[in-house]
Structures are given as structure tokens and as C-alpha cells.
N, C-alpha and C positions, 0 to 999 in steps of 0.2 A: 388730403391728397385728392386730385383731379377722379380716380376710380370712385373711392370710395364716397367721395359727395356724389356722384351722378347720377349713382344707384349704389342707395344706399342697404337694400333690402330686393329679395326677389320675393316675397312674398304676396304683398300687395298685389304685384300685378296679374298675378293668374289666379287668385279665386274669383275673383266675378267671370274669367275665361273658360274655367274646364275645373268646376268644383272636385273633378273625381278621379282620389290621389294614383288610381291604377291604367287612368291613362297616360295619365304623366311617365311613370314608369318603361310603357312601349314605345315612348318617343324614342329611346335608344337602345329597341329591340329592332334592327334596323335589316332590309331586306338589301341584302350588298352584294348578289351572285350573279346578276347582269354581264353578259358580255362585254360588255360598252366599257364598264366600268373595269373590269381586267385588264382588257386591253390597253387604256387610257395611262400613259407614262406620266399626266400632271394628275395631281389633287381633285379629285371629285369631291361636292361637295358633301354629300353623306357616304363616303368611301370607309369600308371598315379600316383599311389602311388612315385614312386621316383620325377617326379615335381611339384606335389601336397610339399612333406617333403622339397622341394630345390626351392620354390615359391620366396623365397627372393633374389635369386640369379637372378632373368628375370624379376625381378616386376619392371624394367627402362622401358620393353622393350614392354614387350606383355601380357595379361590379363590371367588368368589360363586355360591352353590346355583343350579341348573339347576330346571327340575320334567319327571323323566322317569321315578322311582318312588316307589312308596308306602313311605308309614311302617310301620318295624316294628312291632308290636303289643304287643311290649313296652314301654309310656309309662312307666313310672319305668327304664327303659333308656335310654330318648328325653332324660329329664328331666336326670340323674344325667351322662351322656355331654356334652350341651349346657353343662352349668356347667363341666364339665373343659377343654370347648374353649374357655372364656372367661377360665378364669383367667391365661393369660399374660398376655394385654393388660389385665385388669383389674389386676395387679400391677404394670404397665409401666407404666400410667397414675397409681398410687398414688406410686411414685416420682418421675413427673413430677411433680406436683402437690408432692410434698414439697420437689424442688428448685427449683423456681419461688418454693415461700414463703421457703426459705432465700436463695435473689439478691434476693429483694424485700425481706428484710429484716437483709439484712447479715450473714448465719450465725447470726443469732437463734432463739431457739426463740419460738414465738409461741403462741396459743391454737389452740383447736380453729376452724374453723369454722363457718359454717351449716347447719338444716339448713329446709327449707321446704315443708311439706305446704300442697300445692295443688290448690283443688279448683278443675276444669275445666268442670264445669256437664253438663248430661245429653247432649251430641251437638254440637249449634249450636257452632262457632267465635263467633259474633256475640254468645252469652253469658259469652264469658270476659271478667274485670273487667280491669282497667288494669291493677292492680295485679298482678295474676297475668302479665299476660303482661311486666310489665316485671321482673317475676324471673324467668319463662322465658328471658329475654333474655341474663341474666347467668351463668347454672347452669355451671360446668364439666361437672357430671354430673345428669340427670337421669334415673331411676327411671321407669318408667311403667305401667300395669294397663291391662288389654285395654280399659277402658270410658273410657279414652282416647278419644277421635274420629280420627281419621289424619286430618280438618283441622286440628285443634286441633293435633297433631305438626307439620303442615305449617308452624307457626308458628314452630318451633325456631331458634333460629339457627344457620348451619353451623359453628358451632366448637364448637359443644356435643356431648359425647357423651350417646347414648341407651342404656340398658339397658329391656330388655323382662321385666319380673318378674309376671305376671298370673296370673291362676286363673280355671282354668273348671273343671266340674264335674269329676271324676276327674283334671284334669290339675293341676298347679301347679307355673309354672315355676321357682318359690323360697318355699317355704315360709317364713310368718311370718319365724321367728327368723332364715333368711337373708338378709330383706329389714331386719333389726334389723341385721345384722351387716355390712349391706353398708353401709346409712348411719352407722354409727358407724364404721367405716374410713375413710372417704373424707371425713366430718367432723375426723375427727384427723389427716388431711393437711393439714387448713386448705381444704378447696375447699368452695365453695359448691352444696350438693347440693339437687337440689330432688324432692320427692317428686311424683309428680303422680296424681290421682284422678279417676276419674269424679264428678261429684255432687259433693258436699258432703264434704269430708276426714271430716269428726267423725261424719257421718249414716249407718251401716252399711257405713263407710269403715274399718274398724279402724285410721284416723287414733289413737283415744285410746292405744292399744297401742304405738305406736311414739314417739310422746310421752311416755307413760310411761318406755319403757325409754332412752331418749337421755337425758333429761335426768334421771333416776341415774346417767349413765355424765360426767353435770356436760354436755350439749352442749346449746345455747340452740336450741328450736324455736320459729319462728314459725307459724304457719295464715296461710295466705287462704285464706278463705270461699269456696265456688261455690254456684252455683244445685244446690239437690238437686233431683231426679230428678222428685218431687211437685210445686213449684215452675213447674218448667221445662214440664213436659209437660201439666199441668192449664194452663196458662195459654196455653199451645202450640191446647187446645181449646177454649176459654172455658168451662171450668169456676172456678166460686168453689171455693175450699175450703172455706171458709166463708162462709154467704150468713143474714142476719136473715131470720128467720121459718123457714128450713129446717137450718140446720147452725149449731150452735152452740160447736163444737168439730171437732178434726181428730187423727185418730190415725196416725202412722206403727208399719209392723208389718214384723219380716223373714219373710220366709213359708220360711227356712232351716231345716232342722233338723241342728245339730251333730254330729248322727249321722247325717246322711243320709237318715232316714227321709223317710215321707210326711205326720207328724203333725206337726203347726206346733209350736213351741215356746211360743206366748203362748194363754190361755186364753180364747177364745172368748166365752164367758158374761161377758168383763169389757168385751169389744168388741162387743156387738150389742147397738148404740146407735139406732135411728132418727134422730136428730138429730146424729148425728156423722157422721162423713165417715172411711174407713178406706183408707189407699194402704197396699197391701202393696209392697214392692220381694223382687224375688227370689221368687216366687212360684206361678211356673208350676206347677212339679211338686205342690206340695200345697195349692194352691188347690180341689181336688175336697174335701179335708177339711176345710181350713177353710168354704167355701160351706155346707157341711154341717152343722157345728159355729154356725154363725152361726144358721141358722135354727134348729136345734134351741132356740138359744136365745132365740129371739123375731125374731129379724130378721126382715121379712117376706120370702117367696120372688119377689116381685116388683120388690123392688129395684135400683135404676137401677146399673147398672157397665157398667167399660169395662176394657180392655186395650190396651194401648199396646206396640207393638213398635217399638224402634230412635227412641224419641221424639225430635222436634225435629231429626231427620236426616231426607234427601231419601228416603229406604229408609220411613220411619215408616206401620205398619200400626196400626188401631184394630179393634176389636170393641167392639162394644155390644150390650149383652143385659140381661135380666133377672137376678138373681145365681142362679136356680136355673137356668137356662140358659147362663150363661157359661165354666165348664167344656168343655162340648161347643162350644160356638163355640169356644172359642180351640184345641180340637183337630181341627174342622172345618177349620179355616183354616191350621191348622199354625203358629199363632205359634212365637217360639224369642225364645233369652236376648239380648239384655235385653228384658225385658217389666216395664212397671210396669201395679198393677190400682189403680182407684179404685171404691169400692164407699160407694154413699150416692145421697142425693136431688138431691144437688146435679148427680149427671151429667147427669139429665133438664134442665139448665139450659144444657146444651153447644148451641152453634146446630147442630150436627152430628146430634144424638140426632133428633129427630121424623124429621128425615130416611136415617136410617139405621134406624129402624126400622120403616118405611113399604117401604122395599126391601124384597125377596126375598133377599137377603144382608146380614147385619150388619155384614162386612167392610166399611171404609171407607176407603181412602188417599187422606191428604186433603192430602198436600205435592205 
């Protein structure tokens, strides 16, 4: 199986790292009583709530994390060390999963099974569709990314196991090809694996990626659709996306750059549109360039945007601003990840807008 050839052993890899077995031990003695982290309705990535929901996956190894010190600063030590502690029971599990298909089917070899990318919609539990949550219902295993809701988790049923595979900026608890390899494992057990995403699987989900690579490997994906991010939270405002006589079109853009930089990846000059409507997702960080880049190329500096932090959750912050000012609001206020931007005419259409900018602050929390 795909798991067990890739790593085949954790041992190897951390004794030339950190010969000494007592610090290994504090990796998940873990400091989790931050504000930030309370407050936050997705998945954090060292959230006692996330190894408290993934307790199955380290219960070979170590007794449930405490928080009474800090993380080492070595984060691909963090990262690397975490999957080692996980592989016993993810091997244990693969085995179960194989002897359960062989009693169900009389010593048979049978096919692969499912595998189900699901998209959970931007925060709100209340937007996940029927159908989504009636395969959450079934999953032997589900898979899940920080922009998950821990309501939306709360929906799980308790015989399902969770693994916690998410990214955030510098961290990533399983890169790509690991997140490729774990669903094609657990696929060739015959269990019914479900993927699960914030937003929209296909929408800046690299959903198409891991569809692509399954079904070369021959394993049937299906999608359900979620509410993406644009969707959920313009509607969240009573923004149109598009509205006759002001937006005549709607662009989504990743405000990412695959190199990390601060320059957007998509060309400005082809998006500053007066009559379009632009949601960046993922955008905080290089949002100063593109604001930039927009006018430069016609956009007017006075155009209506907002920012949305933690949308459609109870936690949910807005800014509104003019686009040459919303840069500095959103670092006035201190927004942070997720933040989705909608930038066009159509925001000045939000019942929220005259009245937020009539205040003395643009901030606005309006849940």
C-alpha cells in the first residue's frame, strides 16, 4: 500500500534530529490557551481541540496533550515528528479496514473504494448541503483542512475517524503528495474516505489535484459542491455579485503567490474592470500590490471594498473602505487568515456600507 511504502518506519528519521527521547515527549505538551485560538471557529493548527478530535490517531503513543509549554521552533521538526506519531494507528486502521472488507465479502478481493471531496461551505454549519453531510455520516475516514468550521466537525459521527491535514502559512501538516497518498491508501482498503474542504472543493481547493491523481491510480472520485467563500459571505452582507446597471460580470482571483512573495500571480491590467466585481480569496498579504496594480491600471482609487474576516462565523469581522484605503484598514484592525476581499461597486450596495462609513471606524462586526 501507498502509506506504508512511503514511510515505512519513523524511526530513522529523528535520531540524527533530537537524540533525546524527552523532548520528543513535549512536542505534545502543547501551550493552546491563547485568545486567538479560542476565539478562531476553524482548526488551528496546534489547537487542543484539533488532538483532542485526532486522539485516535497518537493513542499507540502518548496520553492526551496537556498545555503547559511552548512549541519548539523547529516547525518542520513539529511537522515530520507528528506524522511519525501517527503512523502506527494509521497502519492499524488500514488493516482493520482490510479485514472488515474481507468478512464482508467472504475472503474476496473486491475493488477499491470511495473517495469524496467535500466541500463544507465558508464557516456556517447551516450552509452545508444534505448531501454533504449525508456522506460525512458514512466516512470510515475523513481527511480535513484547517477552513473546516469545528461546527461543521461537530457534525461528524462518533465512529468516524478524523485526520487533521491543513496548511497555513509556513506550516503544512501534510504536504500535497501526502494528502495524495493517504487517500489512495485508505481507498485501496475499500473504506469510504471523505475529503473535506472549506468552500468549494474545485474553487482554490486544489480539489482538481487530487482528482487528477486518484483516478490514474483507477479510484472513482465524486465532489459535492459547497458554498464558496464569495457566495457565502457576499450574501452573508447583502452584496450582489452581480447587480444590472453596476456589475456585469464577477471575477474570482488567488491573491497567493507560489513563491511566497508579495506580487500576485494574475495580471492586474486584465482585472481593473469598473463594471466587474473582483473577490480575492487568500489575500491579505499582497493585497497592498495588487490595490496598487489595480489603479495603476484604471480602477478608480475610490472604489467600494470590503474585507471579511472569519466569514459567516459568529467570530466574523468586516472592513469597508475605499480600495485606496483598504490596505491600511485591514492592518488598522488587524484582520488575519481567512479573510476574503470583494472589491467593485457592487459593495456600496451592502445595507452595512453607508453605515460604516459614516462611523469613525470601518470596522464592523455584524454577527
Amino acid at each position: 500500500m501507498a502509506l506504508s511504502s512511503r514511510l515505512p518506519s519513523s524511526t530513522p528519521i529523528y535520531q540524527s534530529r533530537n537524540p533525546n527521547p524527552s523532548i520528543h515527549r513535549k512536542l505534545f505538551t502543547i501551550n493552546c490557551s491563547s485568545d486567538s485560538l479560542k476565539a478562531s471557529p476553524f482548526t488551528e493548527k496546534h489547537s487542543i481541540e484539533r488532538y483532542q478530535r485526532d486522539s485516535w490517531v497518537y493513542k499507540s503513543q502518548l496520553q492526551q496533550p496537556s498545555c503547559s509549554c511552548q512549541l519548539p521552533s523547529d516547525q518542520d521538526f513539529v511537522r515530520d515528528y507528528d506524522i511519525a506519531m501517527q503512523l502506527p494507528e494509521l497502519k492499524k486502521l488500514l488493516e482493520v479496514l482490510r479485514e472488515k472488507r474481507r468478512d464482508e465479502n467472504g475472503g474476496e478481493r473486491k475493488g477499491p473504494g470511495n473517495v469524496f471531496l467535500v466541500g463544507t461551505g465558508p464557516g456556517d454549519p447551516e450552509l452545508l448541503t444534505i448531501k454533504a453531510l449525508r456522506v460525512i455520516e458514512s466516512a470510515d475516514l475523513l481527511l480535513y483542512d484547517r477552513l473546516v468550521s469545528n461546527d461543521v466537525l461537530n457534525l461528524v459521527g462518533p465512529n468516524a475517524n478524523l485526520l487533521y491535514v491543513g496548511k497555513t502559512a509556513g506550516y503544512h501538516s501534510r504536504t500535497q503528495e501526502e494528502i495524495h497518498e493517504l487517500l489512495l491508501s485508505f481507498a485501496e482498503a475499500g473504506a469510504n474516505v471523505v475529503r473535506l474542504k472549506g468552500g468549494d472543493p474545485l474553487v482554490f481547493g486544489r480539489g482538481g489535484e487530487e482528482m487528477d491523481f486518484l483516478q490514474q491510480q483507477g479510484i472513482e472520485v465524486k465532489v459535492i459542491p459547497g458554498i464558496t467563500a464569495a457566495s457565502g459571505i457576499a450574501a452573508e452582507l447583502g452584496i450582489p455579485l452581480t447587480h444590472r446597471g453596476v456589475a456585469t460580470s464577477v471575477r474570482f482571483l488567488t491573491g497567493h503567490s507560489r513563491k511566497g512573495g508579495t506580487d500576485p500571480l494574475f495580471v492586474a491590467a486584465n482585472a481593473a474592470d469598473p463594471d466587474s466585481t473582483l473577490v480575492v480569496y487568500m489575500g491579505l498579504s499582497t493585497l497592498p500590490s495588487l490595490a496598487s496594480k489595480l489603479m495603476h491600471h484604471g480602477l478608480p482609487d475610490n472604489t467600494p471594498a470590503a474585507a471579511i474576516e472569519r466569514g459567516t462565523t459568529p467570530q466574523q469581522r468586516i472592513v469597508f473602505a475605499e480600495l485606496k484605503d483598504l490596505a491600511d484598514e485591514i492592518a488598522t484592525n488587524q484582520l488575519v487568515s481567512p479573510s476574503l476581499i470583494i472589491i467593485g461597486k457592487v459593495v456600496a450596495l451592502s445595507p452595512l456600507w453607508p453605515h460604516a462609513m459614516l462611523e469613525t471606524s470601518s470596522l464592523v462586526e455584524s454577527r
